[in-house]
C-alpha positions in Angstrom: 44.1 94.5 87.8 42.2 97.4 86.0 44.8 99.1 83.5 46.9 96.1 83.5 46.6 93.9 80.5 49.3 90.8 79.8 50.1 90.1 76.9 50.8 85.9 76.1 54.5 85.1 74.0 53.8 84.2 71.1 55.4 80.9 71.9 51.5 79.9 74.7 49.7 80.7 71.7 48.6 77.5 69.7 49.6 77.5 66.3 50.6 74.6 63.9 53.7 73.8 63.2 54.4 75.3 59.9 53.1 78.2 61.4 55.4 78.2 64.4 58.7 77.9 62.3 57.1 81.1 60.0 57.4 83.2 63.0 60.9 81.8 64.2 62.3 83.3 61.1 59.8 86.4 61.3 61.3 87.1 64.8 64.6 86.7 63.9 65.0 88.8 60.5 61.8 90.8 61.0 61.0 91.3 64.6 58.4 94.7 64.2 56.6 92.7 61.9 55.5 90.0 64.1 55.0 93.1 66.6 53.1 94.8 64.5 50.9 91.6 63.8 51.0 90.4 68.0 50.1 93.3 69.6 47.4 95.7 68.3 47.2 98.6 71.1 49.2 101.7 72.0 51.2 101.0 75.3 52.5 104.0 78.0 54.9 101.3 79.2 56.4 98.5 78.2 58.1 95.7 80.3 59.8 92.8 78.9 59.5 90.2 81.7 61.7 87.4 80.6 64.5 86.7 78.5 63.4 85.6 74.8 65.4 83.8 72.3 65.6 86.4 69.7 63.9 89.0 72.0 60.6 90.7 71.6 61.2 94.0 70.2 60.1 97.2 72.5 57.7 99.7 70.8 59.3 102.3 68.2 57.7 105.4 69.9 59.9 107.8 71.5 57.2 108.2 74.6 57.2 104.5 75.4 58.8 103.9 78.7 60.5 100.4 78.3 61.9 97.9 81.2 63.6 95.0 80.6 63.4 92.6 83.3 65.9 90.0 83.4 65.4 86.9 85.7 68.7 85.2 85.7 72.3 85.2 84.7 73.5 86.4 81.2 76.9 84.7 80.9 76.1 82.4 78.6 75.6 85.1 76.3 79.6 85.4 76.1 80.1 81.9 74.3 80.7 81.5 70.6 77.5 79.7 69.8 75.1 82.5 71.6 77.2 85.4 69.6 73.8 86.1 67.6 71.6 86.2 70.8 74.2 88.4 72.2 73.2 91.2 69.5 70.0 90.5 69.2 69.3 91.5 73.2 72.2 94.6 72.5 69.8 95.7 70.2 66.5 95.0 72.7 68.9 96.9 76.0 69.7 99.4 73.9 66.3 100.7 73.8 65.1 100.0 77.0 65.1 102.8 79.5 66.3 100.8 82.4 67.2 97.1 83.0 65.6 95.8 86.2 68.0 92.5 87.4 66.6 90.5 90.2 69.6 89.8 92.2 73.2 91.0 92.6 74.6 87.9 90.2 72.1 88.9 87.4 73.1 92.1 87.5 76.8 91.4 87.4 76.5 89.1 84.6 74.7 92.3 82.7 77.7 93.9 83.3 79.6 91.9 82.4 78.0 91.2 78.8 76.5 94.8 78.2 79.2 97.1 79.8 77.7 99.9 78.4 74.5 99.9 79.9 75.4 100.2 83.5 73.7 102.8 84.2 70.9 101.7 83.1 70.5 98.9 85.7 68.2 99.0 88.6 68.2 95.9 91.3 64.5 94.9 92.1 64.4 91.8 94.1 61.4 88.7 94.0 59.0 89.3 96.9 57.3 86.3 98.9 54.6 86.0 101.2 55.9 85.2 104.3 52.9 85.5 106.3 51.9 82.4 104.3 55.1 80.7 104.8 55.0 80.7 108.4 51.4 79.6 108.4 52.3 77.0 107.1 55.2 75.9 108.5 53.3 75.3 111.6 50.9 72.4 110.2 51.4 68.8 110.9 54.4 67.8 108.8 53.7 64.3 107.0 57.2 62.9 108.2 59.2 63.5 111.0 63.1 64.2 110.5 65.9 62.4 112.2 68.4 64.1 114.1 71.3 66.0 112.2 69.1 66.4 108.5 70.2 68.2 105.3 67.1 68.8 103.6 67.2 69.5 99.6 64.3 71.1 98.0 63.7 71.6 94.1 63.4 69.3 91.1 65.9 66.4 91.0 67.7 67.1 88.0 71.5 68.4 86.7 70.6 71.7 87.0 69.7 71.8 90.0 72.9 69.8 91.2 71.1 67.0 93.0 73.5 64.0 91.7 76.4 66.1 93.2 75.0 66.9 96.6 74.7 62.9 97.0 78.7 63.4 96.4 78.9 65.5 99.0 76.4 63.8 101.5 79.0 60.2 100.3 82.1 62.1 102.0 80.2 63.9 104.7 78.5 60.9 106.5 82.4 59.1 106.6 82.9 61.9 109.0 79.5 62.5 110.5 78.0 59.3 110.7 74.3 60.4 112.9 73.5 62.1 109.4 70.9 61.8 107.1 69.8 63.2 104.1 66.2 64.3 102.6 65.0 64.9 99.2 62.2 67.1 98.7 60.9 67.4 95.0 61.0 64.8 92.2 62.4 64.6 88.4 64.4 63.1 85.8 67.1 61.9 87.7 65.3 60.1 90.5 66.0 56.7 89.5 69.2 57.8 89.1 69.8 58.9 92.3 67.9 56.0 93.5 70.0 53.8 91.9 73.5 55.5 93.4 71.8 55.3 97.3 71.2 51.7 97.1 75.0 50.8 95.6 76.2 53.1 97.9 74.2 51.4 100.4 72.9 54.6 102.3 68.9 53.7 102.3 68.7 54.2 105.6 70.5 57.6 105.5 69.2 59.2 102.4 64.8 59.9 102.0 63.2 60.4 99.1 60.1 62.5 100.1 58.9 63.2 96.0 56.9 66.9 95.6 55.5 68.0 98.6 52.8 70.7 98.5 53.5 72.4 101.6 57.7 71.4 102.3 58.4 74.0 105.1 56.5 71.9 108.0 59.1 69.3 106.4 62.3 72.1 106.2 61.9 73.6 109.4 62.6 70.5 111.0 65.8 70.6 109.2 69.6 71.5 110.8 70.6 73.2 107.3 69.3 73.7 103.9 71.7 72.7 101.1 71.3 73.7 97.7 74.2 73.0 95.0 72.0 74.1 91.5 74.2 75.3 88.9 71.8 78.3 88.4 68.9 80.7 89.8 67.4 83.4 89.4 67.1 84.1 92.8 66.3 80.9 94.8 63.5 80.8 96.6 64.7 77.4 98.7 66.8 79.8 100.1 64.4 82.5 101.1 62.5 79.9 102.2 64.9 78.5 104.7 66.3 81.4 105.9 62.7 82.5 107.2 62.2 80.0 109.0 65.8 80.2 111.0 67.5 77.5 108.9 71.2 78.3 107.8 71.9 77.0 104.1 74.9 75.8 102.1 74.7 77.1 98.3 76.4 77.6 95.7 76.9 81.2 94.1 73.6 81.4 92.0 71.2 84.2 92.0 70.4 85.6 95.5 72.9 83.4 97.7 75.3 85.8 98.2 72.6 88.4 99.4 70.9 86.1 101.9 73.8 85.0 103.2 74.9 88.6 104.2 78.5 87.9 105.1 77.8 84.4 106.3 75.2 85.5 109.0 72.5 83.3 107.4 74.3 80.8 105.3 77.3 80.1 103.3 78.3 80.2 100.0 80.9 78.0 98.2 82.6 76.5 95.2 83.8 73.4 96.5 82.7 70.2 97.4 85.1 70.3 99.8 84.0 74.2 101.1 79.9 72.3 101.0 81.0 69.6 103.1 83.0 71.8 106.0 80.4 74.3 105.9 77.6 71.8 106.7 79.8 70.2 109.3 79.9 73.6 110.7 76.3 73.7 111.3 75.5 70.3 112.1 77.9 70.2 114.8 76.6 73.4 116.4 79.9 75.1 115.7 78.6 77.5 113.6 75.0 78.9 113.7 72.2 81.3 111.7 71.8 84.8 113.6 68.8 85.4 115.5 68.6 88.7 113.1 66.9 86.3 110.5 63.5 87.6 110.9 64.4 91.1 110.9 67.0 90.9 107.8 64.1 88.7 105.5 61.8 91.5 105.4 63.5 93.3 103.0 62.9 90.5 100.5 58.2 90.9 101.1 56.1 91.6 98.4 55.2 94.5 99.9 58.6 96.3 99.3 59.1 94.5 95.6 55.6 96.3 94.7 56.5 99.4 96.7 59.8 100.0 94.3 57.7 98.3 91.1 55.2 101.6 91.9 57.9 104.0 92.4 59.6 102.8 89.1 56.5 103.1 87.1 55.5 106.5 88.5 58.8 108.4 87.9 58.2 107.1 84.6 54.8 108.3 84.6 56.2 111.7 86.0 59.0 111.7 83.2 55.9 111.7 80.3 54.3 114.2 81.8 
């Protein structure tokens, strides 16, 4: 967009290796430096959009407006062995006029690392294009679900939790056997997981449907969304689902605890147990999404993300002047 220019980390930019480990060290004992040498223009604002390890120092001018915008949780920062990242982003937060988190767990993690800035932070959430979504969702799917489906959607790897919801589908289908169970994504721990469904014999109650370009044709077919990653920004498998009417089982990452509202959209839990009771729930009909699902998503468009993006940047602008 005219006005708007973005600027590549230094880390897209092709440089040799000897070159590369010049400008680690730079960055860590001389940050401005490598600013000064990165960027050559005078900025009115600033945003940092992700989290860099050390961060990209914010402009030395006074009349700079700076945003830090932090994607996921900071917890980690906590631990022994991230004590020097922890001070490096103090440093960064410190001179950053507000910190935009992206859900309600991001922000509590800043709070809980960077007390001191509290009121500093500003929720913006992620906005999607549901028009799109729903378009979508209504073209031919290229399979057809059996009755009773879980559907997963994401990479298949630890982080994402994969190898434990085929713990959880294990106990599940010993109580609900007209179950079944479909992968939607692929990754480093398909063979894996391959491997585990045919010793557990389950091949003909777990699908493997690898990446699919267009999954909600596929997920809306679905009885309940189940997503068990270990960490999200805000996950968008979750928007996803709960546009098109399909309750979810997550685990407390970024954005679960908002969409489920209370439990009117979907559940969150710690448990493997608390996974497996909640998806009983919905399978058996015992528990389902509200019909408020349509209206409640819309607070999550693009239009309102851009809306408050504008409103952020012009009481800036107003604040200058």
């Amino acid at each position: 967009p005219e006005g708007v220019r973005i600027l590549k980390p230094y880390k897209k930019r092709k440089y040799g290796r000897l070159m590369e480990t010049m400008l680690w060290r730079l960055r860590i004992y001389f940050p401005h430096l490598v600013r000064k040498w990165l960027i050559k223009d005078d900025y009115d604002i600033e945003v940092s959009f992700t989290i860099m390890n050390p961060a990209f120092p914010f402009s030395k001018r006074a009349e700079v407006k700076k945003f830090a915008w932090i994607h996921g949780s900071i917890e980690a920062f906590l631990e022994e062995n991230q004590a020097h990242y922890r001070k490096n982003h103090f440093e960064q937060l410190s001179h950053a006029d507000k910190i935009i988190a992206i859900s309600k767990k991001t922000r509590e993690s800043i709070e809980t690392v960077y007390p001191m800035f509290n009121d500093k932070i500003q929720t913006i959430y992620n906005g999607y294009d549901f028009t799109s979504l729903l378009e979508k969702s209504e073209e031919v799917a290229p399979v057809t679900l059996e009755k009773n489906s879980i559907c997963v959607i994401g990479r298949l790897e630890e982080l994402k939790g994969t190898d434990r919801v085929l713990e959880v589908f294990t106990k599940l289908q010993q109580e609900l056997s007209d179950i079944h169970l479909y992968y939607i994504g692929s990754g480093e721990q398909e063979s894996f997981l391959k491997g585990e469904v045919e010793r557990l014999q389950l091949q003909n109650k777990v699908h493997f449907l690898g990446y699919q370009k267009n999954p909600y044709s596929i997920l809306k077919q679905a009885k309940v969304l189940l997503s068990l990653s270990k960490q999200e920004g805000f996950s968008g498998a979750v928007v996803e689902a709960v546009t098109l009417g399909i309750p979810f089982v997550s685990t407390n990452v970024g954005g679960a605890l908002e969409l489920s509202n209370e439990g009117q959209f979907g559940d969150v839990i710690d448990s493997n147990q608390e996974a497996i009771d909640a998806l009983k729930n919905y399978i058996t009909g015992e528990k389902r999404i509200s019909e408020q699902y349509s209206e409640f998503i819309q607070q999550f468009t693009i239009e309102k993300q851009l809306q408050q993006i504008e409103e952020l940047f012009q009481l800036s602008k107003e604040e200058r002047s």
